[in-house]
MARMINU-786488 format. One line per field, with one value per residue: z, y, x of N, C-alpha, C, O in turn; residue number from 1. Coordinates in nm, 2 decimals. Each point is the difference from the previous one (the first is absolute). Example, Ala and Ser with C-alpha at 12.3 -4.5 7.8 and 13.67 -1.06 7.14 Angstrom:
REM residues 2
n.Z	c(0.78, -0.14)
n.Y	c(-0.57, 0.11)
n.X	c(1.32, -0.14)
ca.Z	c(0.00, 0.00)
ca.Y	c(0.12, 0.11)
ca.X	c(-0.09, 0.09)
c.Z	c(0.00, 0.08)
c.Y	c(0.12, 0.11)
c.X	c(0.09, -0.08)
o.Z	c(0.07, 0.01)
o.Y	c(0.00, 0.11)
o.X	c(0.10, 0.05)
nr	c(1, 2)
***
This chain:
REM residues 203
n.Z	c(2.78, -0.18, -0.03, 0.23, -0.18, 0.22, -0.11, 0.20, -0.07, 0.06, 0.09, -0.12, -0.11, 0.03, -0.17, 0.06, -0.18, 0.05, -0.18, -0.11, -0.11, 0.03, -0.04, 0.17, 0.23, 0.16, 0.04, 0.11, 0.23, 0.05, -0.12, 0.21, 0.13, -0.03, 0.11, 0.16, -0.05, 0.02, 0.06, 0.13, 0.09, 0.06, 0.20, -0.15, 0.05, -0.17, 0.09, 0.07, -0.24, 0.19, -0.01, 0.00, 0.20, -0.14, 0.01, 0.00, -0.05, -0.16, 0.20, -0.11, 0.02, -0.18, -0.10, -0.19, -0.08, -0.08, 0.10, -0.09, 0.21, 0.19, 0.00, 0.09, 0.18, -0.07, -0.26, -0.03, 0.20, -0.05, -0.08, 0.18, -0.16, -0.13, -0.17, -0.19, -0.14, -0.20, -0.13, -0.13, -0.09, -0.18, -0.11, 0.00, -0.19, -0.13, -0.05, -0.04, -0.19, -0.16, -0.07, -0.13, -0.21, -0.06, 0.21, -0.09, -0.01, 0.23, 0.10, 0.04, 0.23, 0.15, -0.10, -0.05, 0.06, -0.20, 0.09, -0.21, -0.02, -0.22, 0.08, -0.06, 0.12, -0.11, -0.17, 0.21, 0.04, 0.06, 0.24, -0.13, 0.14, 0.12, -0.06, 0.11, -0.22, 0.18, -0.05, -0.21, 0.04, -0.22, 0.09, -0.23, 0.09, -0.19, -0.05, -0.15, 0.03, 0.14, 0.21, -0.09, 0.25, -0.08, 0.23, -0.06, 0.09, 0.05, -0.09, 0.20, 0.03, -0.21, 0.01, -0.17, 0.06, -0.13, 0.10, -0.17, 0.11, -0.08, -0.05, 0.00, 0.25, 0.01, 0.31, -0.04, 0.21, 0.00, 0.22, 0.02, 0.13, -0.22, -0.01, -0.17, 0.11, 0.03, -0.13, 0.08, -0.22, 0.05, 0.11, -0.13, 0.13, -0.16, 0.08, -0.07, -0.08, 0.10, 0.09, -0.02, 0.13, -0.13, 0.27, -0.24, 0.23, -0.11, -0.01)
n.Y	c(0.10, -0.06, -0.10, 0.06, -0.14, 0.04, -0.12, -0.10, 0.01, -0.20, 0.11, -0.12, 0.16, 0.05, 0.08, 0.11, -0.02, 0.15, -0.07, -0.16, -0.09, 0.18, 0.20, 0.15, -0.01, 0.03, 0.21, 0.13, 0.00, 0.05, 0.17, 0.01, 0.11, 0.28, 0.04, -0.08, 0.11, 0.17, 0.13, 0.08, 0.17, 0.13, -0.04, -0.22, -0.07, -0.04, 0.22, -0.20, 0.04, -0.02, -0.19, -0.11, 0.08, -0.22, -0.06, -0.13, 0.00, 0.13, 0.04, 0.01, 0.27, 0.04, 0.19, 0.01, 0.17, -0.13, 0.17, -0.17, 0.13, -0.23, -0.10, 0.07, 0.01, -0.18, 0.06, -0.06, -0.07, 0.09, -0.25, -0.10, 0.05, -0.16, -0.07, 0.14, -0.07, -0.17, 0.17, 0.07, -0.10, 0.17, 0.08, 0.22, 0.19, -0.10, 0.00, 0.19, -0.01, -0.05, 0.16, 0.17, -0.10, 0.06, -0.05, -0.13, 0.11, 0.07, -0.16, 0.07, 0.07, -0.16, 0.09, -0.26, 0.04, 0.05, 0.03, 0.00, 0.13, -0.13, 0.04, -0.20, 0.05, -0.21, 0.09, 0.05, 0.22, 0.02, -0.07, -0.16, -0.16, 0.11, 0.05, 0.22, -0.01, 0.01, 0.18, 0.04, 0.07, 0.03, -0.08, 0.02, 0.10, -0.11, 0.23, -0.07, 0.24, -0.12, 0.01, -0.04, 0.05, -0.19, 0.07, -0.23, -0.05, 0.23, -0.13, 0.15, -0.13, 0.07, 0.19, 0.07, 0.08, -0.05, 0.03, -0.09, 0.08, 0.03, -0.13, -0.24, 0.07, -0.14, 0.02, -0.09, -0.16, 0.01, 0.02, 0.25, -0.16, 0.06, 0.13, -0.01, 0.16, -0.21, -0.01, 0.19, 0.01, 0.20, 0.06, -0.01, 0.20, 0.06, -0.16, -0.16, -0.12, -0.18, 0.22, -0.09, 0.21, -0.17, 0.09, -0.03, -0.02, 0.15, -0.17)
n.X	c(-0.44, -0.13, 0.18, -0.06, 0.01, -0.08, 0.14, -0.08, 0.16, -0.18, -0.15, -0.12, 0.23, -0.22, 0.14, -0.19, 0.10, -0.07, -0.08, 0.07, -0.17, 0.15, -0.10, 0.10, 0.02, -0.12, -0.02, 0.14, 0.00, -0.23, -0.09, 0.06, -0.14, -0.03, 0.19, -0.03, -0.17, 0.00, 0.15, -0.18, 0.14, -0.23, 0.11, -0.02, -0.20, -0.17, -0.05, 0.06, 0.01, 0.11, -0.09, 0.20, 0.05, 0.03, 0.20, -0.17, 0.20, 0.11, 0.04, -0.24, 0.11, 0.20, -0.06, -0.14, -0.03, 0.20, 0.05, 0.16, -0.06, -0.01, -0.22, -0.23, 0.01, -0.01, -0.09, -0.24, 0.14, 0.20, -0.08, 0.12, -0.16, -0.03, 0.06, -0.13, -0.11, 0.01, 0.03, -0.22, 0.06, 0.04, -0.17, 0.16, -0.02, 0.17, 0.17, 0.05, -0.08, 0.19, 0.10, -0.13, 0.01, 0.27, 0.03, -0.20, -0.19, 0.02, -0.12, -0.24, -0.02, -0.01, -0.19, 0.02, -0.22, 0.00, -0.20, 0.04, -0.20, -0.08, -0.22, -0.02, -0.19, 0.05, -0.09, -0.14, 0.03, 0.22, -0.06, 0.06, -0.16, 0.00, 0.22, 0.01, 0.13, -0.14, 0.08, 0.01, -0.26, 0.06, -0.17, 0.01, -0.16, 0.16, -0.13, -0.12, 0.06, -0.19, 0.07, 0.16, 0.05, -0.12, -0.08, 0.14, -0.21, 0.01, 0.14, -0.11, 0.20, -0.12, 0.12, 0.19, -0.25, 0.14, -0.19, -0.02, 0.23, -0.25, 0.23, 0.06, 0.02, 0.16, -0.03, 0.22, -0.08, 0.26, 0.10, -0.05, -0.01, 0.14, -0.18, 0.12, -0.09, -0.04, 0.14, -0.15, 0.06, 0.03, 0.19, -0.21, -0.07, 0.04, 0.15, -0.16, 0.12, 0.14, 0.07, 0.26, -0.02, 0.13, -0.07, 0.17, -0.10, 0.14, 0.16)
ca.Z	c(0.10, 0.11, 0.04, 0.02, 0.13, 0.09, 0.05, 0.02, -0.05, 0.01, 0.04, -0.09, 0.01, -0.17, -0.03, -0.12, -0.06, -0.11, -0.10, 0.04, -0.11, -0.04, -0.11, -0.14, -0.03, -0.12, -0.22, -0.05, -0.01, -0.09, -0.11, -0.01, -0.02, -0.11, -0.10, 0.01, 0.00, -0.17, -0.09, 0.01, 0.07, 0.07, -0.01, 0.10, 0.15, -0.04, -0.08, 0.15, 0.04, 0.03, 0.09, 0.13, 0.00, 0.01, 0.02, 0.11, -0.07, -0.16, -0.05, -0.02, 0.10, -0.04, -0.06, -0.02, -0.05, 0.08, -0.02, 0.11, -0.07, -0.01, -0.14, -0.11, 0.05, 0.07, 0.03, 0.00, 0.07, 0.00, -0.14, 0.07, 0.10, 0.06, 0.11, 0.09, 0.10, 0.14, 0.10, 0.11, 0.12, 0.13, 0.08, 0.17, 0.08, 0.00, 0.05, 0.13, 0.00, 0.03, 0.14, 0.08, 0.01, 0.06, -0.02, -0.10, -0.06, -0.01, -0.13, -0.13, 0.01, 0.00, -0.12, -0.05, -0.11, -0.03, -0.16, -0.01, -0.08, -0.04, 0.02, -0.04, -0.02, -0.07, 0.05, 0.04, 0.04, 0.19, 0.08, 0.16, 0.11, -0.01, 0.03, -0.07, 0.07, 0.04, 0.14, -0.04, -0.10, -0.03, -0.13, -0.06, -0.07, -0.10, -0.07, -0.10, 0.07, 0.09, 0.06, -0.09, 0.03, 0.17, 0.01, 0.00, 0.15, 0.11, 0.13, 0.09, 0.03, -0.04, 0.09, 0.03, -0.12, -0.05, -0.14, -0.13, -0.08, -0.10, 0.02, 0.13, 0.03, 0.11, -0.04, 0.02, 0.02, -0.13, 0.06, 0.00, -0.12, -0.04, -0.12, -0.09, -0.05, -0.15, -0.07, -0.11, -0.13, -0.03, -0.12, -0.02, -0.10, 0.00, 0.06, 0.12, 0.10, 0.08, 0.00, 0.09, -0.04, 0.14, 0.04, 0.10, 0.07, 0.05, 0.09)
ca.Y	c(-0.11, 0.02, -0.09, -0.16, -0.14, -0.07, -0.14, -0.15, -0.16, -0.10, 0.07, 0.08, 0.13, 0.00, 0.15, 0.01, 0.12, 0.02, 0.14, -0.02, 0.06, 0.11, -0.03, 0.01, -0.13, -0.13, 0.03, -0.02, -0.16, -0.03, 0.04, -0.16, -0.14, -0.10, -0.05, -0.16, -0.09, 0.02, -0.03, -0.10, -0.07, -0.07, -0.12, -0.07, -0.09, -0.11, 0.06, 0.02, 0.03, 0.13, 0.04, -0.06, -0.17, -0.06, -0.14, -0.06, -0.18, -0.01, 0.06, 0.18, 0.06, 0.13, 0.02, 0.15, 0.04, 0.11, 0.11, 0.09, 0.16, 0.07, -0.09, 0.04, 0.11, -0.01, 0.11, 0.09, -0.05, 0.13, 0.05, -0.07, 0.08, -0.11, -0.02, 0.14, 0.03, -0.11, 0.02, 0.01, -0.13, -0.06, 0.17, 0.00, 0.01, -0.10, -0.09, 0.04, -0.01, -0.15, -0.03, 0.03, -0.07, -0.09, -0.03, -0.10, 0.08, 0.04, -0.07, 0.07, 0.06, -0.06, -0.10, 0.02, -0.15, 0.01, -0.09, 0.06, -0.15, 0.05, -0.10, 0.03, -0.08, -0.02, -0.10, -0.11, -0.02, -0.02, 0.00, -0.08, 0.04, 0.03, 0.03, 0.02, -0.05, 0.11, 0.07, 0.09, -0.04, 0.14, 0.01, 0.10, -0.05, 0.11, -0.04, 0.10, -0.05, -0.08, -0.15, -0.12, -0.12, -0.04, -0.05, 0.10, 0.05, -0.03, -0.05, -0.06, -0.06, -0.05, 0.08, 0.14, -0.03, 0.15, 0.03, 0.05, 0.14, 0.06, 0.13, -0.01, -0.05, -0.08, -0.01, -0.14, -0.07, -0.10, -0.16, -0.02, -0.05, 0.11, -0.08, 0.04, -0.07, 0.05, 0.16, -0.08, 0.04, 0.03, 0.05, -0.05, 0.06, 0.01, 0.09, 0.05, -0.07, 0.05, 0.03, 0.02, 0.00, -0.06, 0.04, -0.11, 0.10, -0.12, 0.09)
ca.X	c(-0.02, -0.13, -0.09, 0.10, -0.01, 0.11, -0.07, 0.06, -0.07, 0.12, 0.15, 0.11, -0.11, -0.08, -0.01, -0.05, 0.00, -0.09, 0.04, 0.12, 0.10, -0.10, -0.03, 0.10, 0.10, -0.11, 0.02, 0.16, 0.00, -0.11, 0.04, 0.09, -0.08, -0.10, 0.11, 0.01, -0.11, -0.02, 0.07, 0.02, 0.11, 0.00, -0.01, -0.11, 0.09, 0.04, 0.14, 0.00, 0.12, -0.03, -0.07, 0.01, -0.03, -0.15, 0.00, 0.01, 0.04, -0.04, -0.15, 0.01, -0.09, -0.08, -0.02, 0.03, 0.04, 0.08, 0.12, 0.12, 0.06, 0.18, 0.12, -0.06, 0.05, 0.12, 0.10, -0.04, -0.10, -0.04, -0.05, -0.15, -0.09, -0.01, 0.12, -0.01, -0.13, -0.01, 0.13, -0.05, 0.02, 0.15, 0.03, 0.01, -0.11, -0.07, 0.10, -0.05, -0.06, -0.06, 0.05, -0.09, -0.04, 0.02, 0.15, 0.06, 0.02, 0.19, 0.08, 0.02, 0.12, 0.09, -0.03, 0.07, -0.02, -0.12, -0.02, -0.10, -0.09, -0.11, -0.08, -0.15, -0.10, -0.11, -0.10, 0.05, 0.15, 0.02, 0.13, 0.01, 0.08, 0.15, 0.09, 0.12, 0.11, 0.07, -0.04, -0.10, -0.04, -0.08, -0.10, -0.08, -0.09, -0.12, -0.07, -0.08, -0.16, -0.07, 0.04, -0.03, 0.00, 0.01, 0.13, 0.10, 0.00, 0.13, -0.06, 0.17, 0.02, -0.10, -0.09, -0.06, -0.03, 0.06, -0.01, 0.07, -0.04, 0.17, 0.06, 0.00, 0.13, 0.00, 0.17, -0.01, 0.13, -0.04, 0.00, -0.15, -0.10, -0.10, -0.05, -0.15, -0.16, -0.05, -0.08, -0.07, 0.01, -0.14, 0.07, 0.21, 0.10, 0.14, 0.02, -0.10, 0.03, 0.00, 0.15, 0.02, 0.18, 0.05, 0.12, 0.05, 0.10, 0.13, 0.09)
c.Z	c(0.08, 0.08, 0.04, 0.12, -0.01, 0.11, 0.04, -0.04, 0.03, 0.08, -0.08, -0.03, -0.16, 0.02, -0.13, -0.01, -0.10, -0.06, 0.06, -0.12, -0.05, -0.13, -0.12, 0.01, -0.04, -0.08, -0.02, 0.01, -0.08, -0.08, -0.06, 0.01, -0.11, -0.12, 0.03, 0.02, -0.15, -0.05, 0.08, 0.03, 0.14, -0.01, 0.09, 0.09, -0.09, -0.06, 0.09, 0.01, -0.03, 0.05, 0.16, -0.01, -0.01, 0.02, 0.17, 0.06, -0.05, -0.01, -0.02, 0.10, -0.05, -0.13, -0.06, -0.05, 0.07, -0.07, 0.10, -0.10, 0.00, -0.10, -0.13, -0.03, 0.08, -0.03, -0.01, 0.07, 0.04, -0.10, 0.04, 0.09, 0.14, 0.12, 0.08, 0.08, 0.17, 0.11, 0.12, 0.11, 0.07, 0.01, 0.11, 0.06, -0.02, 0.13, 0.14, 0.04, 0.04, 0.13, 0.17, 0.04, 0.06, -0.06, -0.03, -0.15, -0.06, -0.11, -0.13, -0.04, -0.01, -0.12, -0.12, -0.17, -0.02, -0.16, 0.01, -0.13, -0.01, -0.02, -0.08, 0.00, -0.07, 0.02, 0.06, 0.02, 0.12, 0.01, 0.08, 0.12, -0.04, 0.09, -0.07, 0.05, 0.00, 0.10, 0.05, -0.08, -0.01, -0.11, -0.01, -0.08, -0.08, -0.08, -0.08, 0.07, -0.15, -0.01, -0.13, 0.00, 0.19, 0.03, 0.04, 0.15, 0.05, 0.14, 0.06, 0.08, 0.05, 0.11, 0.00, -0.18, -0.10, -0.16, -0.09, 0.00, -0.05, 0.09, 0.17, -0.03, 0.07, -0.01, 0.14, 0.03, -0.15, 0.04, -0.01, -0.08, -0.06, -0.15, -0.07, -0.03, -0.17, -0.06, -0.10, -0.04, -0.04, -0.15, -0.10, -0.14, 0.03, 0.13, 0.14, 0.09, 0.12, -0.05, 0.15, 0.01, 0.16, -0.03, 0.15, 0.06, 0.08, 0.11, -0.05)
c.Y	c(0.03, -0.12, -0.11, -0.09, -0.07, -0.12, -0.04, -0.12, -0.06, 0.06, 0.13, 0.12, -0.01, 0.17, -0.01, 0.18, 0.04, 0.14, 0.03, 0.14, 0.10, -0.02, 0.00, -0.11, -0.09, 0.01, -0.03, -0.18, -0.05, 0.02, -0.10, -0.12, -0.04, 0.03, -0.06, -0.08, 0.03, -0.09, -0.21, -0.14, -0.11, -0.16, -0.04, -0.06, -0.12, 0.02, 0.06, 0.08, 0.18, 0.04, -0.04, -0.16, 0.05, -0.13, -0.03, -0.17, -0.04, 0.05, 0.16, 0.01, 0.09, -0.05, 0.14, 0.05, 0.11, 0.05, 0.03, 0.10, 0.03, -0.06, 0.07, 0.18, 0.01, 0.06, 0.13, 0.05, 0.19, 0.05, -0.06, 0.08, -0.10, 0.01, 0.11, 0.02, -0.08, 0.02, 0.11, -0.11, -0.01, 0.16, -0.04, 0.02, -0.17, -0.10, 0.09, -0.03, -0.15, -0.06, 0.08, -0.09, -0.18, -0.04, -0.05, 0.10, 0.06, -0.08, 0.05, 0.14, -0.05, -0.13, 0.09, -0.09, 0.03, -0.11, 0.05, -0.10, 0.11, -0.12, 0.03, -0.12, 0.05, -0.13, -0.17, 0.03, -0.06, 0.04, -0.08, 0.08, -0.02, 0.06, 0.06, 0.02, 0.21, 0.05, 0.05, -0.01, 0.14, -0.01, 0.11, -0.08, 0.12, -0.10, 0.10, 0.00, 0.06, -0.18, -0.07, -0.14, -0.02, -0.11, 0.05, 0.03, -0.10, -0.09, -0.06, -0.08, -0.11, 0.07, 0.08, 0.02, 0.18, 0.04, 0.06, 0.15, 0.09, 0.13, -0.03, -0.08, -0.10, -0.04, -0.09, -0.06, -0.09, -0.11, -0.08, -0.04, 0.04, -0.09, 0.09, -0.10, -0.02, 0.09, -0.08, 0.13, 0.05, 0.11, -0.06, 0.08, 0.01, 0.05, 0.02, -0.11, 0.06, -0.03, 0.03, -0.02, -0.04, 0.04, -0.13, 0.07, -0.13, 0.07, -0.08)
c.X	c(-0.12, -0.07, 0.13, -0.03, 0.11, -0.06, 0.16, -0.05, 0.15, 0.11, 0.06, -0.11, -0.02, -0.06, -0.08, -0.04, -0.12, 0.06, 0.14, 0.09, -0.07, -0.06, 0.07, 0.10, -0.09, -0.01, 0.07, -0.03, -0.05, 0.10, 0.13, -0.04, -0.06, 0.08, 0.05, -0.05, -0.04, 0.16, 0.03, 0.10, -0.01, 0.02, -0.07, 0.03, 0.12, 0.18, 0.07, 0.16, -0.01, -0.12, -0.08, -0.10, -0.15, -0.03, 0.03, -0.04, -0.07, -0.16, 0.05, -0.03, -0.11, -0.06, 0.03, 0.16, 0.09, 0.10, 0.09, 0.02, 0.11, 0.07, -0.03, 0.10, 0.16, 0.14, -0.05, -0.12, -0.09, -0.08, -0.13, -0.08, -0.03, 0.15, 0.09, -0.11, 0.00, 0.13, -0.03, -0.02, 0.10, 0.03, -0.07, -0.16, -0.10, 0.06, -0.02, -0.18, -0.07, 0.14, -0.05, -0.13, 0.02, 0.16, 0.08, -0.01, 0.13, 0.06, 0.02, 0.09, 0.13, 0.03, 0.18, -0.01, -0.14, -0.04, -0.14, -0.07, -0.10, -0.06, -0.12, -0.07, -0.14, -0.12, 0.08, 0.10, -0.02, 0.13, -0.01, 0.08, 0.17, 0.08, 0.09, 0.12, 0.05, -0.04, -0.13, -0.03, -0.10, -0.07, -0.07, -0.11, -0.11, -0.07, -0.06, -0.15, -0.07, 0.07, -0.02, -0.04, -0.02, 0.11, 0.09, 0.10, 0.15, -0.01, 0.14, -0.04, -0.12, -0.13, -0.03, 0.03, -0.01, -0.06, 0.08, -0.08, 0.10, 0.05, 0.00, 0.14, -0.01, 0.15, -0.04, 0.13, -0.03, -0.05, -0.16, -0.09, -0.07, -0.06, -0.09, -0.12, -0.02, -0.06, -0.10, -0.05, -0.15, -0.01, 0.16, 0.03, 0.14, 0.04, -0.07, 0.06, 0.06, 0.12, 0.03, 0.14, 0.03, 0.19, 0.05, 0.11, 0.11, 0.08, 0.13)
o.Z	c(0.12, 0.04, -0.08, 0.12, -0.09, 0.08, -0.07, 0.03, -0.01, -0.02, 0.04, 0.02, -0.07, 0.09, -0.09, 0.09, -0.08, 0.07, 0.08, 0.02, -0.04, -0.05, -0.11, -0.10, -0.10, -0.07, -0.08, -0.11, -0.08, 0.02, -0.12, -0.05, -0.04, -0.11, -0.10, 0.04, -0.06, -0.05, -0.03, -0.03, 0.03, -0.10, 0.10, 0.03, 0.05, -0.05, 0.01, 0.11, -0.09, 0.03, 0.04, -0.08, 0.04, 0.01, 0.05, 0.04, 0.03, -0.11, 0.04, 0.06, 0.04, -0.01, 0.07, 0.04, 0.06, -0.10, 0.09, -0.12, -0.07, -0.03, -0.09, -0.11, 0.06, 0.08, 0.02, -0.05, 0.03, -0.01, -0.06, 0.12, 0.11, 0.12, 0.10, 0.11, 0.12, 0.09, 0.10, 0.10, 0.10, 0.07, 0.04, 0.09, 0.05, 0.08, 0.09, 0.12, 0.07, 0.07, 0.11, 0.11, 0.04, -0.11, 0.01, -0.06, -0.11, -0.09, -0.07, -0.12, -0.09, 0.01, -0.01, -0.07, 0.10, -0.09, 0.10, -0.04, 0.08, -0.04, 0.00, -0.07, 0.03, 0.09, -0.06, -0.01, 0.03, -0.09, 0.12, -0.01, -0.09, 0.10, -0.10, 0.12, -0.08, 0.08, 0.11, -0.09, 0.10, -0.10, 0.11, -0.08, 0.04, -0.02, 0.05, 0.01, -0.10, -0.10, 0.00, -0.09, 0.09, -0.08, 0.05, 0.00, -0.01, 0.09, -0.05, 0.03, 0.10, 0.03, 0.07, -0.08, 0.05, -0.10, 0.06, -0.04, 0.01, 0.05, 0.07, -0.11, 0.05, -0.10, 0.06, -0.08, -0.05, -0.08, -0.01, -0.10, 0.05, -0.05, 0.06, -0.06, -0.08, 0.05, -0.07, 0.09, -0.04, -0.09, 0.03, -0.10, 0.12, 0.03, 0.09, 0.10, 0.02, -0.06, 0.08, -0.05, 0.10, -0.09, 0.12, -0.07, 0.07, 0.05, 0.04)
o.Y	c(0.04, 0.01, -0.06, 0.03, -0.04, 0.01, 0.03, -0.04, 0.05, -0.04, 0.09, -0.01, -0.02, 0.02, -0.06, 0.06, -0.10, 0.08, 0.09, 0.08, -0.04, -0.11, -0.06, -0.05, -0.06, -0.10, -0.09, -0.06, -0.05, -0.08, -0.03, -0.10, -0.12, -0.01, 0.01, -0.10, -0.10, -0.10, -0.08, -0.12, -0.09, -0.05, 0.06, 0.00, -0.02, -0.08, 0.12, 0.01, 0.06, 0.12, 0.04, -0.07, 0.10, -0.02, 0.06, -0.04, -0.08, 0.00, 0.05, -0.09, 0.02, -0.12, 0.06, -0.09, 0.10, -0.08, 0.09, -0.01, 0.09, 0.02, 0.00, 0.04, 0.09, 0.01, 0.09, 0.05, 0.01, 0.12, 0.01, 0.01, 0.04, 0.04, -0.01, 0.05, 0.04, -0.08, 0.02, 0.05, -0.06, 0.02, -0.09, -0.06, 0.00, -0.04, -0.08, 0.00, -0.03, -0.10, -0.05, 0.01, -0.08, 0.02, 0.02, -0.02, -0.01, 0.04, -0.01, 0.02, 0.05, -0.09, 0.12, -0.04, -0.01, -0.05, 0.02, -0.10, 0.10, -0.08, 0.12, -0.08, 0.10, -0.09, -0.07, -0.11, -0.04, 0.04, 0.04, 0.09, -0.08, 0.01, -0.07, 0.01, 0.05, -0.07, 0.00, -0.04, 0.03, 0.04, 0.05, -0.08, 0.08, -0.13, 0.10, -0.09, 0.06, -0.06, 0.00, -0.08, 0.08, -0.06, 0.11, 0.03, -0.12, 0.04, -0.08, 0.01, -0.07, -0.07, 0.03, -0.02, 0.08, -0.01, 0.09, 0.03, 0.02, 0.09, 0.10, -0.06, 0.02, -0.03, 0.00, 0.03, -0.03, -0.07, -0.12, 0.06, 0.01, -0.10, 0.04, -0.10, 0.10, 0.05, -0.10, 0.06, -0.08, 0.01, -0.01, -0.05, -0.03, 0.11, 0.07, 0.03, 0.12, -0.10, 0.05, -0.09, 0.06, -0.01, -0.03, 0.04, -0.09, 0.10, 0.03)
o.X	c(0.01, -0.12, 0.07, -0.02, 0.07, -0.08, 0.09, -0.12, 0.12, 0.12, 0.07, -0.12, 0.10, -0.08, 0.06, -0.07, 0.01, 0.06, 0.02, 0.10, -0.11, 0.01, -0.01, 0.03, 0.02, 0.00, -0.01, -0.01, 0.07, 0.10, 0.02, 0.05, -0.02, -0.06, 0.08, 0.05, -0.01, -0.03, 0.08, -0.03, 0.08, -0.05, -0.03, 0.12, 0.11, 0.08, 0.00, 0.05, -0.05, -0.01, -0.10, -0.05, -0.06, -0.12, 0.09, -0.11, -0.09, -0.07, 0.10, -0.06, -0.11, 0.00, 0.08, 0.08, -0.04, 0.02, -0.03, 0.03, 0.06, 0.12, 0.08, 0.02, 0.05, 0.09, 0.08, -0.10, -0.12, -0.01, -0.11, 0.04, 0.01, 0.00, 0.08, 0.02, -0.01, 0.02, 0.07, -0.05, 0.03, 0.10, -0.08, -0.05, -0.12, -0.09, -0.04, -0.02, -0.10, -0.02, 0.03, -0.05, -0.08, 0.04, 0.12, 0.10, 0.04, 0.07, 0.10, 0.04, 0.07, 0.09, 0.03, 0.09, -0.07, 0.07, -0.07, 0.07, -0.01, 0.08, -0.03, 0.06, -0.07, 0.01, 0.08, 0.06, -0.11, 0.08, -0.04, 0.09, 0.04, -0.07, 0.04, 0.01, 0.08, -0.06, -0.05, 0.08, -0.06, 0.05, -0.04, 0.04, -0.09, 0.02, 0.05, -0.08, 0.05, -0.01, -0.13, -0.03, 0.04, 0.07, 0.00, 0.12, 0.03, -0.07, 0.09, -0.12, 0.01, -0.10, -0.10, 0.09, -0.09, 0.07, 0.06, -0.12, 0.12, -0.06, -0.03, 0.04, -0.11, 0.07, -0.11, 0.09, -0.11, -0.07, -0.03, -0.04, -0.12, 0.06, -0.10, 0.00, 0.02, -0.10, 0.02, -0.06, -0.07, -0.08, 0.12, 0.04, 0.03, -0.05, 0.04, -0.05, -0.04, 0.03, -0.08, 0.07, -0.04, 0.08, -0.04, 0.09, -0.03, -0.04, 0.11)
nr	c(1, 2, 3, 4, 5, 6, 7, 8, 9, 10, 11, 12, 13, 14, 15, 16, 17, 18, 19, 20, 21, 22, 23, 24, 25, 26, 27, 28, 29, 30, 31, 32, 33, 34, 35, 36, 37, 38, 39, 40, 41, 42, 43, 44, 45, 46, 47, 48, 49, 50, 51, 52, 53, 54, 55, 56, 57, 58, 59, 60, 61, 62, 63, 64, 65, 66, 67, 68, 69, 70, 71, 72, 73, 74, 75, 76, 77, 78, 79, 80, 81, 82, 83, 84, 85, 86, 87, 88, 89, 90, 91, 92, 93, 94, 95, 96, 97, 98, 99, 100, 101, 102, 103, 104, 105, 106, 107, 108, 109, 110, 111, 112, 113, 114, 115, 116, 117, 118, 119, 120, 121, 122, 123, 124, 125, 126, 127, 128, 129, 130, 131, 132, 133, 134, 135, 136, 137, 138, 139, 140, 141, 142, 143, 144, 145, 146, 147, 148, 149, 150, 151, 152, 153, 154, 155, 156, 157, 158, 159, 160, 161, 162, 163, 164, 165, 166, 167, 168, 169, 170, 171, 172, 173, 174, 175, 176, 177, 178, 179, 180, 181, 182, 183, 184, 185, 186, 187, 188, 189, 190, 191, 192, 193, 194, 195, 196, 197, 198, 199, 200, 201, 202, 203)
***
């Protein structure tokens, strides 16, 4: 963890992390990412069952391509590098940390409900502004350097604007208006888009 900003916006506290995960748990991640992305399971916005809402009265929000890991892994969820790794989020030396930072944080100690999603966008994906229905909202955003693509960029509550880097964290009230910028595609071999694993934190 070398690098963290900390903003109020809207009231509410936005914690961004850079090099959140050492090199060997990014390998470990990577390394499930691009087998499942090789064997190809993800679904699109238009297959909306199991992978949360994409519809918002009757229009898409998103575009791109997602994975619930907990459905993909659900009796064997100890065999996912993915869903062992991202649980640094809720050790202590992480959860004292972003509660030093501010006190609505605590929640993630006291979180009893987690869902977790592998996301990937490719050329022209988005995310409209939106809302989610949990407490907290925790995205990881990777990618294969060198960047395959511009774009991409995180943006809350249509103000404070977050570029896509690999191997940064941002944790977040869910209530907050968050959106992906379109990704537009400068490389498109296999794999170079922007990936990003979102942790929906409940109580």
């Amino acid at each position: 963890m070398s690098d963290i900003f900390f903003e109020i916006l809207s009231g509410l506290p936005v914690l961004l992390i850079r090099d959140f995960y050492s090199e060997l748990e990014l390998n470990a991640i990577f390394d499930e990412i691009i087998y499942l992305s090789n064997i190809d399971i993800f679904k699109d916005a238009t297959d909306i069952v199991g992978t949360g809402s994409a519809l918002y009265e009757g229009s898409l929000l998103r575009s791109g391509k997602r994975i619930s890991l907990d459905q993909v892994f659900n009796t064997i969820r100890s065999e996912s590098n993915i869903l062992k790794i991202t649980r640094k989020l809720f050790k202590k030396e992480t959860t004292d940390l972003l509660e030093k930072y501010h006190l609505f944080f605590k929640y993630l100690g006291k979180s009893s409900d987690d869902y977790t999603s592998l996301n990937y966008y490719t050329d022209g994906d988005y995310y409209k502004a939106h809302t989610d229905t949990a407490v907290i909202t925790a995205i990881s955003f990777f990618n294969i350097e060198p960047k395959g693509y511009k774009g991409g960029d995180f943006i809350l509550e249509h103000k404070l604007k977050i570029p896509c880097s690999n191997n940064s964290l941002i944790v977040f009230p869910s209530i907050m208006l968050h959106e992906v910028t379109p990704i537009i595609m400068h490389n498109f071999d296999a794999n170079m888009g922007r990936y990003s694993i979102t942790q929906s934190i409940k109580m």
